[in-house]
C-alpha positions as CSV (number, residue, x, y, z in Angstrom):
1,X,7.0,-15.5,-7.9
2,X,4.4,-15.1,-9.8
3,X,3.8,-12.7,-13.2
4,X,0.8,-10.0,-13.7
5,X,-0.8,-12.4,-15.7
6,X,-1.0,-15.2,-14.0
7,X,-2.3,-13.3,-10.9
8,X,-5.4,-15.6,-9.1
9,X,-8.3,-13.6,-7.8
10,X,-6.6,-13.2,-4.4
11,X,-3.2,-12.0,-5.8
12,X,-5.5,-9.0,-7.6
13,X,-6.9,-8.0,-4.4
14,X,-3.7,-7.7,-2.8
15,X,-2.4,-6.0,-6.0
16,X,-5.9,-3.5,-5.0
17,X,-4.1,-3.3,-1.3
18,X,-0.6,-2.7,-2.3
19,X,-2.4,0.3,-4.7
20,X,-4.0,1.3,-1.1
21,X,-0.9,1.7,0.9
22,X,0.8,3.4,-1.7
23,X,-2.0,5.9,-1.5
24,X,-1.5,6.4,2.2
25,X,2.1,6.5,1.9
26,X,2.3,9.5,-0.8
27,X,0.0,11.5,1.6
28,X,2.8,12.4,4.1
29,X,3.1,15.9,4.1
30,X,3.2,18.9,6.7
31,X,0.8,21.5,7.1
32,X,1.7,25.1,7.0
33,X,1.2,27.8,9.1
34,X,-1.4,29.5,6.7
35,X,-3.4,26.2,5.6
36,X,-2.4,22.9,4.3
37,X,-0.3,23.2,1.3
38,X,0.4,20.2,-1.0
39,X,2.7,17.4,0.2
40,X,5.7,15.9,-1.1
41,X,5.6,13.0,-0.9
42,X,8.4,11.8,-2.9
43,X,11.0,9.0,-1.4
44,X,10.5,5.3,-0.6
45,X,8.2,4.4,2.3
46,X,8.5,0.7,4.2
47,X,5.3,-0.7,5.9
48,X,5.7,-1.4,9.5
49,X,3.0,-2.4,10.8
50,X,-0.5,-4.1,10.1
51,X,-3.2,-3.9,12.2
52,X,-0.4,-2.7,15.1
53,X,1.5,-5.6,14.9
54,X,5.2,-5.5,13.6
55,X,6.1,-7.6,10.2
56,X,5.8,-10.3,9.3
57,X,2.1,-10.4,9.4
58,X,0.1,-13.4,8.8
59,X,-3.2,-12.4,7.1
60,X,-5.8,-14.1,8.9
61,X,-8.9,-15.8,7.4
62,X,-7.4,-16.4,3.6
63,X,-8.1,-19.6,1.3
64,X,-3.8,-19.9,1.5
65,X,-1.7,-19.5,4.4
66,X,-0.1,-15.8,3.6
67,X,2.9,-14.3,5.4
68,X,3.4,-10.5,4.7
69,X,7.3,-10.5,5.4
70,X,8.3,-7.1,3.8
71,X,6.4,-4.1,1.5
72,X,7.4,-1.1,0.5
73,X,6.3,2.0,-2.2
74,X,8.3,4.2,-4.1
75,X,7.0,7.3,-5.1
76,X,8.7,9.5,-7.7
77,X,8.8,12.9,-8.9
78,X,7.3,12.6,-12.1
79,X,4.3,11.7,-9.9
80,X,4.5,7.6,-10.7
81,X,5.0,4.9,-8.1
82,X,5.0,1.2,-7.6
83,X,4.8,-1.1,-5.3
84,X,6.2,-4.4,-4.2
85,X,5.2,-6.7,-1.0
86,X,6.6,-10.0,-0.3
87,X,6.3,-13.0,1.8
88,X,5.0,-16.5,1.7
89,X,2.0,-18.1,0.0
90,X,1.1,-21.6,1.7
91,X,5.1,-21.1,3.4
92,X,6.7,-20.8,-0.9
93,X,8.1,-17.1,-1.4
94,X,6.1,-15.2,-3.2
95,X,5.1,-12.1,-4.0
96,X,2.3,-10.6,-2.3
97,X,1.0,-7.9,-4.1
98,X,2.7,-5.7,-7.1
99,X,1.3,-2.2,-8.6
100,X,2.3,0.9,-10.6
101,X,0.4,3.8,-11.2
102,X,0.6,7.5,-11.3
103,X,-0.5,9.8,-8.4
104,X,-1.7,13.4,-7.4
105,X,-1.5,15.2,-4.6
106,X,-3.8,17.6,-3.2
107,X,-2.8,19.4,0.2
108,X,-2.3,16.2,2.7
109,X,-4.3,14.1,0.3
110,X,-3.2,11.8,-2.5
111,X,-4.7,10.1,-4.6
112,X,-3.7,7.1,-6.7
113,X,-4.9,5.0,-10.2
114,X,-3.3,2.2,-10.8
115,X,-2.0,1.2,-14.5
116,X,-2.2,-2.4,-13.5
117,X,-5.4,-2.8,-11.8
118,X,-8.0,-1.8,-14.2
119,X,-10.1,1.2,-12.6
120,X,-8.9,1.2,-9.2
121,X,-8.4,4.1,-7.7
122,X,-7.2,5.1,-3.9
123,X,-6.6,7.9,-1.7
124,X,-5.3,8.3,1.7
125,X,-4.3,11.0,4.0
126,X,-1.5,11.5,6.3
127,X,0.0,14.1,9.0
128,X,3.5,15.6,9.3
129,X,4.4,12.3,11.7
130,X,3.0,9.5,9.3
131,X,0.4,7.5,7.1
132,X,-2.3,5.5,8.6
133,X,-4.6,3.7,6.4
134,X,-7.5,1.7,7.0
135,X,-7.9,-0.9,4.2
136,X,-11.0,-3.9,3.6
137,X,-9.9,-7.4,4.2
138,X,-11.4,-8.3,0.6
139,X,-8.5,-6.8,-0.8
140,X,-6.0,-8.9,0.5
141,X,-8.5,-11.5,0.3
142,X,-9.2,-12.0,4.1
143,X,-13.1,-12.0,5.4
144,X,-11.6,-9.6,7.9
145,X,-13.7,-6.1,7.8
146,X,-10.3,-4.5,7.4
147,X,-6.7,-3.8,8.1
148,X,-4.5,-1.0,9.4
149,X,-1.1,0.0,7.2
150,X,1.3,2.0,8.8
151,X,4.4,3.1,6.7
152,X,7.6,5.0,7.7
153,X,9.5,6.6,5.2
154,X,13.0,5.0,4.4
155,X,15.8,7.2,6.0
């Protein structure tokens, strides 16, 4: 594994990925009857699937091989969260991508700012069944135009 600090250019972009999921995965809320109303979003979500394909996930078109095996986001009620993925980097365990931030919500829509990755900032949205998001390749370091997160919240 690798620390914070010694985080290559790619490792930051996935850091920027694992902000992005996080995003999508606070935004799971229900609508009410008389409008939407502000999610909770609190709990630990697991990603399932990239780009519809079940885990692991090989990101395709990176400088080194990388496997996503398993991610996941906790968001807490004092409205902070962090995020850990992990899998292989040129077939080593590694870690993927790490964050933490804080996050609001605002009806089905949350929105995220990292305290590792200097001015990033995310939002996703979500419906009463699940979070889709729609990420670019860049920040996972793929030349891929993008990538498709869904999470399930842990039972």
């Amino acid at each position: 594994m690798h620390s914070m600090t010694n985080i290559s250019s790619s490792r930051f972009a996935r850091a920027a990925v694992a902000a992005v999921a996080v995003a999508l995965l606070a935004a799971c809320g229900s609508d009410s009857s008389t409008g939407t109303r502000n999610a909770n979003v609190a709990g630990t979500y697991n990603l399932s699937t990239v780009n519809s394909s079940a885990l692991p996930y090989t990101v395709p078109h990176t400088t080194d091989p990388e496997v996503v095996e398993q991610a996941s986001i906790t968001l807490n009620t004092d409205s902070t969260y962090a995020v850990l993925a992990t899998g292989t980097v040129n077939g080593s365990s590694s870690t993927i991508a790490a964050d933490a931030g804080h996050y609001t919500v605002t009806g089905s829509q949350v929105t995220f700012t990292s305290t590792i990755i200097t001015s990033a900032q995310y939002t996703a949205s979500a419906t009463s069944s699940g979070l889709t998001a729609t990420i670019p390749g860049a920040f996972v370091g793929s030349s891929d135009i993008s990538f498709t997160l869904v999470f399930t919240k842990a039972s």
